[in-house]
C-alpha positions in Angstrom: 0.8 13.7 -12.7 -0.2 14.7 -8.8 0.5 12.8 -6.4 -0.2 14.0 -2.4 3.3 12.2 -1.3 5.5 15.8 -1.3 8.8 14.0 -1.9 7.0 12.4 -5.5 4.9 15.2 -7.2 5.0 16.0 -10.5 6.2 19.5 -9.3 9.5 17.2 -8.9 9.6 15.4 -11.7 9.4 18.7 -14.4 12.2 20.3 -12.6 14.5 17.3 -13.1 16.4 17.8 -16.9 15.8 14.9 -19.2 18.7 12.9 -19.9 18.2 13.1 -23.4 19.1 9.6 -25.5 20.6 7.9 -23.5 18.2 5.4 -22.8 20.3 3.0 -20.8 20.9 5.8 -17.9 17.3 6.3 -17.1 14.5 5.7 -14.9 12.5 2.5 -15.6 9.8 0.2 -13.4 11.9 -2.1 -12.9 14.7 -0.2 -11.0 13.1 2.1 -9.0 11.0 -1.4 -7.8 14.5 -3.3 -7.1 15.4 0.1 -5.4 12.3 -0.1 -3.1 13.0 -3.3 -2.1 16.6 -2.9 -1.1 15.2 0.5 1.2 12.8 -1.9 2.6 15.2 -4.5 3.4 17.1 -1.9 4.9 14.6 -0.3 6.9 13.6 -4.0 8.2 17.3 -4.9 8.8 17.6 -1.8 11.4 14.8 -1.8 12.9 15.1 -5.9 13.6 18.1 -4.6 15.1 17.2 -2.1 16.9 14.3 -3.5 18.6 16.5 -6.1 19.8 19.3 -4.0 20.6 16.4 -2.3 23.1 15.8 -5.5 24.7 19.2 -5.6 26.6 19.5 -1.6 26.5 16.2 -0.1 27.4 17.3 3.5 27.9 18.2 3.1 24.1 14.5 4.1 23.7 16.1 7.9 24.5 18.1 7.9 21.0 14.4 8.1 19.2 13.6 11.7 19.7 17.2 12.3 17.6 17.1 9.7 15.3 13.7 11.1 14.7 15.4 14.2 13.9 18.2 13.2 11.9 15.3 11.3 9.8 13.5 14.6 9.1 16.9 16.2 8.0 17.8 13.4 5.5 14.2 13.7 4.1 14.9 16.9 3.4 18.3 17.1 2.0 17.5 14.4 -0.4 13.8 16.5 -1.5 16.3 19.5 -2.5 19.1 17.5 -3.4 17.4 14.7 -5.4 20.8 13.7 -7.0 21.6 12.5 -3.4 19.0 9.9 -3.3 21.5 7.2 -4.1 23.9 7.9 -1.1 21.3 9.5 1.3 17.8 7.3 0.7 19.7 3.9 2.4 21.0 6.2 5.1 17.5 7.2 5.8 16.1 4.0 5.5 18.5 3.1 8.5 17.9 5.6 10.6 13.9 5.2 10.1 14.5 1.3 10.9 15.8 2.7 14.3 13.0 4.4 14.6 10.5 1.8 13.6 12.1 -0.3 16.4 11.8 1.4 19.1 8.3 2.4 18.2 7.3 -1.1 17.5 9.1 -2.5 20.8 6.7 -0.1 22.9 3.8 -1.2 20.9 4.5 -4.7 21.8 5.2 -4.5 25.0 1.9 -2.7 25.2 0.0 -5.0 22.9 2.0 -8.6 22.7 1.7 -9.4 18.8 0.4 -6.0 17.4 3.4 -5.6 15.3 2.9 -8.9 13.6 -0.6 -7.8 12.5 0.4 -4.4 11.8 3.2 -5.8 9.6 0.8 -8.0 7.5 -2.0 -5.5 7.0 0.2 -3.1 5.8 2.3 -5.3 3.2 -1.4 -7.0 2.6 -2.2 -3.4 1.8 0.7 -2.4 -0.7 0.7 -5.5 -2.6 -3.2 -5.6 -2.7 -3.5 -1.9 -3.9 -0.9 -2.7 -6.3 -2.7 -5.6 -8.1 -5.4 -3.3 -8.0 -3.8 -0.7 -9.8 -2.3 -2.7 -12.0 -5.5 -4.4 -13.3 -7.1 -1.2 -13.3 -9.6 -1.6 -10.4 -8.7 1.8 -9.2 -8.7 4.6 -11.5 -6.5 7.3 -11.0 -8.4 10.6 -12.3 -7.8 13.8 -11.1 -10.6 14.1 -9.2 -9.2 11.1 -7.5 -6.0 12.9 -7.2 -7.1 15.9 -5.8 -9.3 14.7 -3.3 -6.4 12.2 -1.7 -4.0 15.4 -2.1 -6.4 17.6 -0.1 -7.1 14.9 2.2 -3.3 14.5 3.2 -3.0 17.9 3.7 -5.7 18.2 6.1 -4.1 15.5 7.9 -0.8 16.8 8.0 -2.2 20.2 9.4 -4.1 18.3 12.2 -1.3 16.6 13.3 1.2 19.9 13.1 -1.1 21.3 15.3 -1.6 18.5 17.9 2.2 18.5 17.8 2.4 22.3 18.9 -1.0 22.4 21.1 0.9 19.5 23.4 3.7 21.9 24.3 1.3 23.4 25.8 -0.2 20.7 27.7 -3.0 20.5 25.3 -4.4 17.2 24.0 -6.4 16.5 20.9 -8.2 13.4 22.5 -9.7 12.7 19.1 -6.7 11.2 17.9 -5.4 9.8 20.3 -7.9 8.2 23.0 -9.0 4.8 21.6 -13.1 6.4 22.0 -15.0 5.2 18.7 -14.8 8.6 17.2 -10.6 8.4 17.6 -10.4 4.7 16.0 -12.8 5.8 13.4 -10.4 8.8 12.6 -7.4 6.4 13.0 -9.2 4.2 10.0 -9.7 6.9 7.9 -6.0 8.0 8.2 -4.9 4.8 7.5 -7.4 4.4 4.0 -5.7 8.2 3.3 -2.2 6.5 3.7 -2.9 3.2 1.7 -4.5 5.6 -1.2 -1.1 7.3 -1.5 0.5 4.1 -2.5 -1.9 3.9 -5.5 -0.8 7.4 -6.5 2.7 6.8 -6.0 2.3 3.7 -8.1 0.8 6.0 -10.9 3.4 8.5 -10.8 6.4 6.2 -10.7 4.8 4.1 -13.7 4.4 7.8 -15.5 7.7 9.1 -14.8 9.4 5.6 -15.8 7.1 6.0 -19.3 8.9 9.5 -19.9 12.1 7.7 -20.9 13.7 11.1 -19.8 14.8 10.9 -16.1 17.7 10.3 -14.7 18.7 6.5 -13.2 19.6 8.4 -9.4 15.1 9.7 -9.9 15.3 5.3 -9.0 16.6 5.7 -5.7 14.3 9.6 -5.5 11.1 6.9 -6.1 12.4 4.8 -3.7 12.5 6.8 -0.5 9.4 8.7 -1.6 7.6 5.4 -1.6 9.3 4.3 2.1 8.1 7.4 3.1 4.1 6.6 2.5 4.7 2.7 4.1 6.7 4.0 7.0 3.0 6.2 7.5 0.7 3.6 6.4 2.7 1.3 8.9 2.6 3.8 11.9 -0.8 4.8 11.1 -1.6 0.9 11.2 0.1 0.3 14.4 -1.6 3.5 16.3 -5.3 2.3 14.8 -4.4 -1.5 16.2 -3.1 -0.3 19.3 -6.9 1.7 20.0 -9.0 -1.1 18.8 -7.2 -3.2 21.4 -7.0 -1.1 24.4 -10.5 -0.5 24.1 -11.2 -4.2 23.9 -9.5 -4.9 27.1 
């Protein structure tokens, strides 16, 4: 079971010890779904919040850098600590929903009603790929696998890279001018981001099928899963955003 989201691969899933018999304290579909959906509601909550919250306080905008930080922290405490995930995965979904309102609010102000469309392409996107996983439209092999978990990791390089090259003054204007060659990176990022979904669906539906993890892996699918549609949702927003600005 491989999947290219870190904080769900089946790396993850062997190390945790199986609960034995006890049927009624393990992972199932259904819960680490319900799960999702309260980390989402979350997420949505404090980020409503904090975009409004922006509108009468604009230097708020200088808590992202931190927030951002105390985001990647969580993350990782709860990938080493995956009994955490109860506690730890709502207190990250805050913090992301601060993020993800700040973010949005520049967007908009930039782009009035980008974050509406970015919004409904990417929960057109999860609930789409998920009715096509579910009716088997998409077949996870592990070719397909592989190639979606080499493709991430590319990505992830790039971007580390741009990251440390702009200390330095450098830009990589291939990701981030809105030139055709920039929005058709941006749209293959995004199809990389939405294809994770898929093989987190797979993985969670595997994992659930075990009948041997523990109910706190629930809350473990959870964040993993806000992880990949807090990407797909930036990724969305930045491809918008070029398409737009060159239009103009």
């Amino acid at each position: 079971m491989r999947t290219s989201n870190p904080t769900l691969s089946d790396k993850v899933f062997r190390s945790i010890p199986a609960v034995g018999t006890n049927t009624a304290g393990v992972m199932t579909i259904e819960g680490s779904v319900n799960k999702t959906f309260i980390a989402l509601g979350i997420t949505i909550i404090s980020a409503w919040w904090s975009w409004n919250y922006l509108l009468a306080n604009p230097t708020f905008t200088a808590l992202m850098i931190p927030a951002v930080i105390v985001a990647f922290i969580i993350s990782l405490v709860i990938c080493f600590k995956r009994n955490w995930a109860p506690i730890l995965t709502p207190v990250y979904a805050v913090t992301e929903g601060l993020v993800l309102g700040i973010l949005s609010a520049y967007f908009e102000s930039q782009f009035p009603g980008i974050v509406v469309q970015a919004i409904s392409l990417t929960m057109g996107t999860l609930f789409a790929l998920l009715m096509a996983y579910k009716s088997k439209l998409i077949p996870v092999t592990d070719n397909f696998r592989l190639g979606i978990v080499a493709a991430t990791g590319g990505i992830a390089l790039v971007y580390f890279a741009s990251i440390i090259l702009s200390f330095f003054g450098i830009q990589m204007s291939f990701l981030h001018s809105s030139s055709l060659l920039s929005i058709g990176i941006s749209g293959v990022i995004v199809v990389i981001a939405a294809l994770n979904l898929v093989l987190d669906f797979d993985f969670i539906e595997r994992g659930a099928q075990s009948h041997s993890l523990p109910k706190y892996m629930e809350w473990y699918a959870a964040f993993g899963l806000l992880v990949t549609l807090v990407w797909l949702y930036v990724e969305v927003l930045r491809l918008l955003s070029k398409i737009q600005s060159r239009n103009r």
